[in-house]
C-alpha positions as YAML, in Angstrom:
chain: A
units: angstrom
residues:
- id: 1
  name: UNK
  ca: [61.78, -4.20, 4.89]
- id: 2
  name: UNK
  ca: [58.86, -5.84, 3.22]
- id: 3
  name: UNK
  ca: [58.19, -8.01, 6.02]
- id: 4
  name: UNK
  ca: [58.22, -5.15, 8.77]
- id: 5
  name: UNK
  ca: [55.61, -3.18, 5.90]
- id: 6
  name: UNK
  ca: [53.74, -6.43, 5.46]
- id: 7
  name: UNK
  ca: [52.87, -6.45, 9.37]
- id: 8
  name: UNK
  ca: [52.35, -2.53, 9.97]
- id: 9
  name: UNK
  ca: [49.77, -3.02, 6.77]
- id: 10
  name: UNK
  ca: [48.17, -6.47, 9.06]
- id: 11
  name: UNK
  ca: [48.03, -4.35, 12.34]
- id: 12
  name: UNK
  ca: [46.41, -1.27, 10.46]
- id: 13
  name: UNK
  ca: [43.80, -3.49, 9.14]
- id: 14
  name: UNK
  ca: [42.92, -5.11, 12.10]
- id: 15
  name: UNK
  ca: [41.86, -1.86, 13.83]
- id: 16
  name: UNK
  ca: [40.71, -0.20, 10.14]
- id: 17
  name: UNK
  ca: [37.51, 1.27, 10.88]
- id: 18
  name: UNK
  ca: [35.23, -1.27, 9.55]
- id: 19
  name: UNK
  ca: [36.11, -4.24, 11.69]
- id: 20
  name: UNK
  ca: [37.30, -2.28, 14.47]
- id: 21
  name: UNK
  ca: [34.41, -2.15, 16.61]
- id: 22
  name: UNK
  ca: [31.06, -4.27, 17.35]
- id: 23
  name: UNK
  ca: [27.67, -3.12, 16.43]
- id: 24
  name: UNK
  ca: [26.64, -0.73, 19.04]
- id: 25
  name: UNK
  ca: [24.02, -1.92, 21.06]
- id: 26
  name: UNK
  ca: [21.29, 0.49, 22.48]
- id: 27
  name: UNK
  ca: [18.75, 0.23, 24.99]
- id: 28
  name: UNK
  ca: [15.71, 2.38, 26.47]
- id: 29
  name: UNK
  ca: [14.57, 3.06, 29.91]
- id: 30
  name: UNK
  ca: [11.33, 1.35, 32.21]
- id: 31
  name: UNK
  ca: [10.87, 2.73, 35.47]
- id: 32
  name: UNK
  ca: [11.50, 0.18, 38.13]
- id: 33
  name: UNK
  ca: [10.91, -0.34, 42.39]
- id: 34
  name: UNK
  ca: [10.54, 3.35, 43.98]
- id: 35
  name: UNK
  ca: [11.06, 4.69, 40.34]
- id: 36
  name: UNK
  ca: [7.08, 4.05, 39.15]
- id: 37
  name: UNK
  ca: [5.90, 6.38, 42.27]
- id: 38
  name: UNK
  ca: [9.37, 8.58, 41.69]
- id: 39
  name: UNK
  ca: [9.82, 8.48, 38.29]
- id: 40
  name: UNK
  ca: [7.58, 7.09, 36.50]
- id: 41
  name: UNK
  ca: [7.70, 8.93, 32.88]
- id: 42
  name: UNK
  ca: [11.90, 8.50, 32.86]
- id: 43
  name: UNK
  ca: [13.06, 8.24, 29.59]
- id: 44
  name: UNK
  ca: [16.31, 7.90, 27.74]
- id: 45
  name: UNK
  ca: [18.71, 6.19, 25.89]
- id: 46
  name: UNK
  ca: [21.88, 3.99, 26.97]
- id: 47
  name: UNK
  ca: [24.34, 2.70, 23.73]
- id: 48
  name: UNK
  ca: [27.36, 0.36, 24.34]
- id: 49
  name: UNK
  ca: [30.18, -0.32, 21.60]
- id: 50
  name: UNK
  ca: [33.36, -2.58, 22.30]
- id: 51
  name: UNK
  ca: [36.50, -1.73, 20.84]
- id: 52
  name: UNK
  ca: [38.08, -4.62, 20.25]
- id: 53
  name: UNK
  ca: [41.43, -2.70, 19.31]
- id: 54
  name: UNK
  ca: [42.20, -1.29, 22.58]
- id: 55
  name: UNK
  ca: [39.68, -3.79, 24.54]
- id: 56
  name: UNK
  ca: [37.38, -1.48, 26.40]
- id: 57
  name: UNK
  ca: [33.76, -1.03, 26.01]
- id: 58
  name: UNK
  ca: [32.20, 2.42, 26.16]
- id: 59
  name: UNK
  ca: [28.63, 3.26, 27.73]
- id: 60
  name: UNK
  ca: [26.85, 6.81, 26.98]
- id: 61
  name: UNK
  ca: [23.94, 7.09, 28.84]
- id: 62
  name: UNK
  ca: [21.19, 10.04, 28.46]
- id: 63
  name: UNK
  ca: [18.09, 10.29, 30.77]
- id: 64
  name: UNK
  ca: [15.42, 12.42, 31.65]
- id: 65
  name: UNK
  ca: [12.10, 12.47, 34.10]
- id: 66
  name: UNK
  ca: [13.97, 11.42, 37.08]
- id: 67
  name: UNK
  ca: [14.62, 13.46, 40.30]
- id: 68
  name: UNK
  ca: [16.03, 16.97, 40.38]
- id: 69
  name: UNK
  ca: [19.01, 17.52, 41.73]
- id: 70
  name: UNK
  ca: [19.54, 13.63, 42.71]
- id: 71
  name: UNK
  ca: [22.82, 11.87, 42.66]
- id: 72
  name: UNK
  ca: [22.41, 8.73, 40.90]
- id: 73
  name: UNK
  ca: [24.12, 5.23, 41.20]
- id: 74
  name: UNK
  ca: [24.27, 3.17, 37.71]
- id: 75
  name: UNK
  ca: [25.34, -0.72, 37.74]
- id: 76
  name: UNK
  ca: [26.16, -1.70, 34.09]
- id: 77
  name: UNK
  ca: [26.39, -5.79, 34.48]
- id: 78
  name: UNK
  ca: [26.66, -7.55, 30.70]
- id: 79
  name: UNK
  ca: [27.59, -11.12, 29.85]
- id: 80
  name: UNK
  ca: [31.19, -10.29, 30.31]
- id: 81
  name: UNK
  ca: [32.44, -7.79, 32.90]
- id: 82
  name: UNK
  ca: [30.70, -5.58, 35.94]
- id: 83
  name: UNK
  ca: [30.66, -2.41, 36.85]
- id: 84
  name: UNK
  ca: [28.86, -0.33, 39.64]
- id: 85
  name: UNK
  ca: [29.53, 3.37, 40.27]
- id: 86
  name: UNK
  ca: [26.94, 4.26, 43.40]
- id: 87
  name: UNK
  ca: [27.88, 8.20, 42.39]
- id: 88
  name: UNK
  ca: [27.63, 8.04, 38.77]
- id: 89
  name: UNK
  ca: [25.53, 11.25, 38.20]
- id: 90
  name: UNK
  ca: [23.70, 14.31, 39.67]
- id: 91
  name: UNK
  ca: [20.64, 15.27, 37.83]
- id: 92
  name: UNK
  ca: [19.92, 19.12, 36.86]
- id: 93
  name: UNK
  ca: [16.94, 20.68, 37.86]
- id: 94
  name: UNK
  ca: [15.15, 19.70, 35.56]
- id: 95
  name: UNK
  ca: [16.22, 15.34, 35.93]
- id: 96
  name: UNK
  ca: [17.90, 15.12, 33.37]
- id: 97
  name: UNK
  ca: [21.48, 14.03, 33.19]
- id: 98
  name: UNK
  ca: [24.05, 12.32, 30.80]
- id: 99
  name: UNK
  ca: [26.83, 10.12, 32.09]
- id: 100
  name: UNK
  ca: [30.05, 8.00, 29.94]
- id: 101
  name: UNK
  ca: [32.33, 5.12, 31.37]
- id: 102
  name: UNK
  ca: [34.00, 2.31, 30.28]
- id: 103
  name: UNK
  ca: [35.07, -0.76, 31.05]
- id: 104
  name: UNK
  ca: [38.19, -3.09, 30.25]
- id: 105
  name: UNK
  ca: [36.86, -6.03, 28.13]
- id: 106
  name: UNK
  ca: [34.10, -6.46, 25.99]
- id: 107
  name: UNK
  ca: [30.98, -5.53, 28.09]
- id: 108
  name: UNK
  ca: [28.44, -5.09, 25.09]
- id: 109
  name: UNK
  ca: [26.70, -8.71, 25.23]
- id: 110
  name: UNK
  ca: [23.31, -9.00, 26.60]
- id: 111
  name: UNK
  ca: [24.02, -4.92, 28.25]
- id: 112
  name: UNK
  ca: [21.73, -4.03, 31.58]
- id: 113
  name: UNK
  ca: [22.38, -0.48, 32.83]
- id: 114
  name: UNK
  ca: [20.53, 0.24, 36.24]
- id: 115
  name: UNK
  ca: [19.87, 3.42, 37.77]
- id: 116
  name: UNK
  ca: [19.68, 3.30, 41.53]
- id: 117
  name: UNK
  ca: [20.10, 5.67, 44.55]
- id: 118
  name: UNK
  ca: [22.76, 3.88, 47.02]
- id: 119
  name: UNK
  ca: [20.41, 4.21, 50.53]
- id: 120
  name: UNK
  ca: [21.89, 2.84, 53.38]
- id: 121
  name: UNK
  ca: [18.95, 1.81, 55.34]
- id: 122
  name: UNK
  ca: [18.18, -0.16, 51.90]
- id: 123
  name: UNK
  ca: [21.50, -2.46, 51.98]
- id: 124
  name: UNK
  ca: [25.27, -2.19, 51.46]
- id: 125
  name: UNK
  ca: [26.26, 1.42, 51.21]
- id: 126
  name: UNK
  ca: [28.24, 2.01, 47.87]
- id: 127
  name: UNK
  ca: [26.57, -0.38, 46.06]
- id: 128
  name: UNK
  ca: [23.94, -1.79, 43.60]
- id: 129
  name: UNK
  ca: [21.06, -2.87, 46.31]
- id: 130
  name: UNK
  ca: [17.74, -4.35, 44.31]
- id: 131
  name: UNK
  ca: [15.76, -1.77, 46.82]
- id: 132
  name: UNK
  ca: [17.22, 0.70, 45.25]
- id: 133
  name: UNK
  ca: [16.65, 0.38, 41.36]
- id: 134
  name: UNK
  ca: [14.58, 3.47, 39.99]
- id: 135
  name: UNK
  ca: [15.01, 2.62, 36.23]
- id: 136
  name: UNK
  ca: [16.70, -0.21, 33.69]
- id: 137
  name: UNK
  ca: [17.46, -0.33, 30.14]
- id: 138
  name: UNK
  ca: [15.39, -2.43, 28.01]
- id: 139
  name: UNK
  ca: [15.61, -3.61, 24.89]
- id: 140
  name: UNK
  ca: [12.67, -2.15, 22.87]
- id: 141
  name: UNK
  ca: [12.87, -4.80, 19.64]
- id: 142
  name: UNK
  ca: [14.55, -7.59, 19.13]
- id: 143
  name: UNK
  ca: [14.51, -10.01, 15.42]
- id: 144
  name: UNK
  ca: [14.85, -13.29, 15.16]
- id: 145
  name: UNK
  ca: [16.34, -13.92, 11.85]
- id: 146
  name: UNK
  ca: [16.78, -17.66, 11.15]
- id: 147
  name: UNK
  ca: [14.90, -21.16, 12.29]
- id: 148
  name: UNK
  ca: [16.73, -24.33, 12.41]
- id: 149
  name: UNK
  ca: [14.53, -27.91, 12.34]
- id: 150
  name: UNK
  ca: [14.58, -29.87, 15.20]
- id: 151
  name: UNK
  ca: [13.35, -33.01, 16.20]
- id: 152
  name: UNK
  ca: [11.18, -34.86, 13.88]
- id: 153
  name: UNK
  ca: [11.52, -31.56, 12.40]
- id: 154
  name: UNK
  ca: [14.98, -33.10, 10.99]
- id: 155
  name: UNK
  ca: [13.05, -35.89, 8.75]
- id: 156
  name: UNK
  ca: [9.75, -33.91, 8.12]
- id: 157
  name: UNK
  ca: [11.08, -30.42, 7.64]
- id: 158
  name: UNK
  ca: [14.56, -30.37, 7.52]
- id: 159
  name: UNK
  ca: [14.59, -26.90, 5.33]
- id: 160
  name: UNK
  ca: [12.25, -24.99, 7.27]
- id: 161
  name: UNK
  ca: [13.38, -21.48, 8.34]
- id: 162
  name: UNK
  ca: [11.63, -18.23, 9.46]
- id: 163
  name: UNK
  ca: [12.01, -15.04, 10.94]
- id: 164
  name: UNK
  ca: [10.31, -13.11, 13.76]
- id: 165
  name: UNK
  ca: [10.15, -9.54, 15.10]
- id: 166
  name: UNK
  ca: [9.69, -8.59, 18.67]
- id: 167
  name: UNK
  ca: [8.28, -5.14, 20.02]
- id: 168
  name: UNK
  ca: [8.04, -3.87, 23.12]
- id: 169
  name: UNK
  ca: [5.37, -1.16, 23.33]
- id: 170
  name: UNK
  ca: [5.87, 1.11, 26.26]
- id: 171
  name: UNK
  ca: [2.53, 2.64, 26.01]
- id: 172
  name: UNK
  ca: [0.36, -0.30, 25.83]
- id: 173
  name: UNK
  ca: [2.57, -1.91, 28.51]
- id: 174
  name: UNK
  ca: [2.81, -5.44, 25.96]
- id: 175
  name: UNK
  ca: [5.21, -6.86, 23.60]
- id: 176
  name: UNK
  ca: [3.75, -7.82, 19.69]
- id: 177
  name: UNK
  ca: [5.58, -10.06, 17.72]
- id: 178
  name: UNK
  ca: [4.76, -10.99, 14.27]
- id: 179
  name: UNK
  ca: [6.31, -14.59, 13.06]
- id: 180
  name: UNK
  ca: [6.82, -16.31, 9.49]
- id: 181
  name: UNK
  ca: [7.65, -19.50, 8.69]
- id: 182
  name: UNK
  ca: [8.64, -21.38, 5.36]
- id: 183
  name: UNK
  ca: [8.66, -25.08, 4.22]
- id: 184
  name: UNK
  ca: [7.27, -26.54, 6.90]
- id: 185
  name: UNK
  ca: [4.69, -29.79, 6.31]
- id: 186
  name: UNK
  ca: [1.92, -28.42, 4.52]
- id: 187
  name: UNK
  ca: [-1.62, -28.13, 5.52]
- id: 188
  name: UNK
  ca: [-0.32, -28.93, 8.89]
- id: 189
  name: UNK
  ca: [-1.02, -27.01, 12.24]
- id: 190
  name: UNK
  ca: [1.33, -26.04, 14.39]
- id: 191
  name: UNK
  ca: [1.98, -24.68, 17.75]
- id: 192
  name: UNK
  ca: [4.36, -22.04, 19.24]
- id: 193
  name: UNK
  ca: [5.64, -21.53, 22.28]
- id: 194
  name: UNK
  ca: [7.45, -18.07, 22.79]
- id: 195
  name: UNK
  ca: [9.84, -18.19, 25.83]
- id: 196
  name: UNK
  ca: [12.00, -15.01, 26.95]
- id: 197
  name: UNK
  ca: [14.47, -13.89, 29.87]
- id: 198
  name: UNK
  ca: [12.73, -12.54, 32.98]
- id: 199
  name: UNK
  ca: [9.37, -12.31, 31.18]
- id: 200
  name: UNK
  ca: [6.08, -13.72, 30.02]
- id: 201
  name: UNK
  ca: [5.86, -16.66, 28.25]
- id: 202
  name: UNK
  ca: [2.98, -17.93, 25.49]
- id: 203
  name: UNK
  ca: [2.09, -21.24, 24.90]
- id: 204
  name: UNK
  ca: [-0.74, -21.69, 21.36]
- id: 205
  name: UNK
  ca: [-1.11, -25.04, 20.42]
- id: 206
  name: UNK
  ca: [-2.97, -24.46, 17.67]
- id: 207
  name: UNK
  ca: [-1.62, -20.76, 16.18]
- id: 208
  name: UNK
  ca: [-1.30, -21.36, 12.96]
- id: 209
  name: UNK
  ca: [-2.03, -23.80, 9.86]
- id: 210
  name: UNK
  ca: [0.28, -24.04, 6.66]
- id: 211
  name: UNK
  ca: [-0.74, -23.63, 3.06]
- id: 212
  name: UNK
  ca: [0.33, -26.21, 0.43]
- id: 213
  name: UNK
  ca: [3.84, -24.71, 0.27]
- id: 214
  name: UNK
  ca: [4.55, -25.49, 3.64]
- id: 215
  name: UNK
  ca: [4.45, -21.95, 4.61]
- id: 216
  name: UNK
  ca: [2.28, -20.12, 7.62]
- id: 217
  name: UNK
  ca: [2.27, -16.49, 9.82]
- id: 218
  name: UNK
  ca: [1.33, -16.15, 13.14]
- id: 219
  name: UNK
  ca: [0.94, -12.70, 15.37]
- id: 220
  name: UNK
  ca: [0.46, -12.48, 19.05]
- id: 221
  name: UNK
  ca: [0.88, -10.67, 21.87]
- id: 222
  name: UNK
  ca: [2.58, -10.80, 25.42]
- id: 223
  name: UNK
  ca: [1.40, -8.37, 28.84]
- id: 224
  name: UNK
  ca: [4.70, -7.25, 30.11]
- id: 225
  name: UNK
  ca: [7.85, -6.69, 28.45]
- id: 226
  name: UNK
  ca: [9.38, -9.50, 26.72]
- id: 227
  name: UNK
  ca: [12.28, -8.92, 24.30]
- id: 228
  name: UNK
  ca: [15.44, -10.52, 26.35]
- id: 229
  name: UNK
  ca: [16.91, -13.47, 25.11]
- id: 230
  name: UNK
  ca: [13.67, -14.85, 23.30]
- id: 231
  name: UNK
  ca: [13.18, -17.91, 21.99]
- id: 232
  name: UNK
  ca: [10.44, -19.21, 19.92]
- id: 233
  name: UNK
  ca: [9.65, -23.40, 19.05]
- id: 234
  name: UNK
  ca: [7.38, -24.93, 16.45]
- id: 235
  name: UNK
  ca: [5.79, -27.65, 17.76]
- id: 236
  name: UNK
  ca: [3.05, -30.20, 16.40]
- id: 237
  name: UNK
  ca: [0.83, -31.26, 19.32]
- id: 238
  name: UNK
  ca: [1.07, -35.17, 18.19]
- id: 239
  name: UNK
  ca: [1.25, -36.68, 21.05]
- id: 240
  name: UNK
  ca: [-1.68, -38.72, 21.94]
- id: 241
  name: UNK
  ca: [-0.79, -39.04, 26.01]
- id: 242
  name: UNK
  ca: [0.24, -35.67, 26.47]
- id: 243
  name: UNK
  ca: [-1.45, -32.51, 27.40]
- id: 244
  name: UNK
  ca: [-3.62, -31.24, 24.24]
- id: 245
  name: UNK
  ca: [-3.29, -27.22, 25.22]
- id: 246
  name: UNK
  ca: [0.71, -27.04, 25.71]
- id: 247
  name: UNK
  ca: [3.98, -28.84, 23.97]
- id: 248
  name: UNK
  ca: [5.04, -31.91, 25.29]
- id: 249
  name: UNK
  ca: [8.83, -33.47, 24.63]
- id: 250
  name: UNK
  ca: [9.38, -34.72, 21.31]
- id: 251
  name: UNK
  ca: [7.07, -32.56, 19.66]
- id: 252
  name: UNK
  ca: [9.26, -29.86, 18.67]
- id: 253
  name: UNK
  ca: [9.74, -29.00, 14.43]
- id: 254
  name: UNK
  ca: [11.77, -26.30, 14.67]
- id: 255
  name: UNK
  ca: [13.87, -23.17, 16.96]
- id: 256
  name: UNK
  ca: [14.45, -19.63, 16.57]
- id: 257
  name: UNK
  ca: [16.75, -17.57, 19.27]
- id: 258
  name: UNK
  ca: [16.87, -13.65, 19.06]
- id: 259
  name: UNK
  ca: [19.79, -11.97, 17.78]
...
């Protein structure tokens, strides 16, 4: 008897509430293709949360400022499972329009949901066609939370850590991110080099100079939007033979990757 209670009290817990399900991710909306002539003010909101005790991961998408009266196709591709529905939703007359699935397995890494109208002079009919893309989710800020030394970082700086944050401003059409770093060398200068999926890139040799703690900040700022998968090195432009303006192996200090 205690052993049957014993595992009912192990299966409750591993579906009690707190544990039960993965931070929901969210995500905005960018016009895309046709979509800047068609749509070009959408808006919106897309979340995705895995449940990990029956193994499906729910979408609930909201939009607005897209076609009245338009059926909709939305492909919702992650790091782990695919799905495209080319009939997914038909806006109101106003273009607006809300929309749930789900998928078997855990679909909520690295989320994409695309909104498309499946045209069959623009590809395969009943299907995700880049021609037809009117809108994607973005993700509007991303944190890095931790830096890890790397290279001669190991010997020089093997402590130093940091923390960035990552913005994507839709109305200024750029991405800001703001950057802090602790026990590095002191009174040393250092370069960046900021490095993202499907985005810009930024490459400052010279951004920033630490005090006698070892500690600098840097801010910049990126045309375009640039808040997938970012990753940010600390380099020291020390080598004599390689190019002055940009970071050359073996200079790296230290790495951050976004959350």
């Amino acid at each position: 008897m205690k052993t049957l209670l014993a595992a009912c009290v192990a299966s409750l817990s591993l579906c009690s509430p707190s544990i039960a399900h993965n931070d929901t991710v969210r995500r905005d909306f960018l016009p895309d293709g046709a979509g800047f002539s068609e749509n070009p003010l959408v808006d919106g909101r897309v979340s995705f949360r895995y449940d990990q005790c029956n193994g499906e991961t729910y979408m609930r998408l909201n939009v607005e400022g897209l076609l009245p009266n338009t059926t909709y196709g939305v492909r919702w591709e992650s790091d782990g499972p695919i799905l495209d529905n080319p009939m997914a939703f038909t806006t109101d007359s106003c273009g607006e329009a809300r929309y749930v699935e789900f998928q078997i397995g855990d679909a909520s890494g690295d989320p994409v949901a695309v909104i498309y109208i499946d045209n069959p002079d623009a590809g395969l009919v009943g299907e995700f066609d880049y021609d037809e893309i009117r809108a994607f989710s973005f993700l509007p800020l991303t944190r890095i939370r931790s830096f890890d030394a790397i290279g001669d970082g190991l010997t020089e700086s093997p402590c130093a850590d940091g923390k960035a944050t990552i913005r994507y401003h839709q109305d200024l059409g750029e991405t800001r991110f703001q950057l802090s770093m602790v026990e590095l060398r002191p009174f040393t200068t250092y370069g960046i080099k900021f490095e993202c999926e499907n985005g810009p890139t930024l490459e400052n040799a010279v951004a920033f100079t630490t005090n006698r703690r070892g500690n600098g900040k840097y801010q910049d700022f990126l045309i375009g939007l640039a808040t997938r998968n970012v990753v940010i090195t600390i380099f020291i432009n020390d080598d004599p033979m390689g190019d002055p303006y940009t970071m050359d192996p073996g200079e790296e200090r230290a790495i951050g990757y976004a959350e």
